[in-house]
C-alpha positions in Angstrom: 140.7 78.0 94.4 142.6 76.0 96.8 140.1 73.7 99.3 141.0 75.3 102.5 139.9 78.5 100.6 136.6 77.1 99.2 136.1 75.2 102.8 136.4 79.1 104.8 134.3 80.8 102.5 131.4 78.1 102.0 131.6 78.5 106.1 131.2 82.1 106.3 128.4 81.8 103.8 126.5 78.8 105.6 127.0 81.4 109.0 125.7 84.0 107.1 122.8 82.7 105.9 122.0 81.1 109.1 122.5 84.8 110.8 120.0 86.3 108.5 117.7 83.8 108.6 117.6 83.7 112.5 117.0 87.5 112.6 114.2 87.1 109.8 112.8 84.7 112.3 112.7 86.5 115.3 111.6 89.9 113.9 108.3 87.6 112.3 107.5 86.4 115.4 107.7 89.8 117.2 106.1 91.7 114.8 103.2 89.0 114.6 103.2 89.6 118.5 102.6 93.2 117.9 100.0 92.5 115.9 98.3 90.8 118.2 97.8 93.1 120.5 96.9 96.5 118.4 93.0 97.8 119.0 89.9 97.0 117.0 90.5 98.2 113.8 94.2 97.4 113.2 93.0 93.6 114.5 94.2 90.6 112.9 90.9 89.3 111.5 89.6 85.8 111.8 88.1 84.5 108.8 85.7 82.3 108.6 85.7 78.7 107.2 82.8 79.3 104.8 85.0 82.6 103.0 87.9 79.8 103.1 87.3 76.4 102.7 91.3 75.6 102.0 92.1 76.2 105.2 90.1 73.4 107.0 
């Protein structure tokens, strides 16, 4: 495989990647925005530091 071959398709890959992991990103933080906001029983629950002591 010549460079300049290897050289394009490395770059496509890299943009690629980058593409998919931008929109992976963005559609987290939305749907964790969504979250948020939905009533009482679909709430995101806070847990308390005694259940997890890790996460001090």
């Amino acid at each position: 495989m010549p460079k300049d071959e290897l050289k394009e398709t490395l770059s496509k890959t890299l943009k690629a990647v980058i593409i998919i992991y931008a929109i992976l990103l963005g559609l987290f933080y939305v749907v964790n925005m969504l979250t948020d906001k939905l009533p009482k029983p679909y709430h995101k629950r806070t847990i308390s530091a005694e259940v997890t002591p890790w996460l001090k």
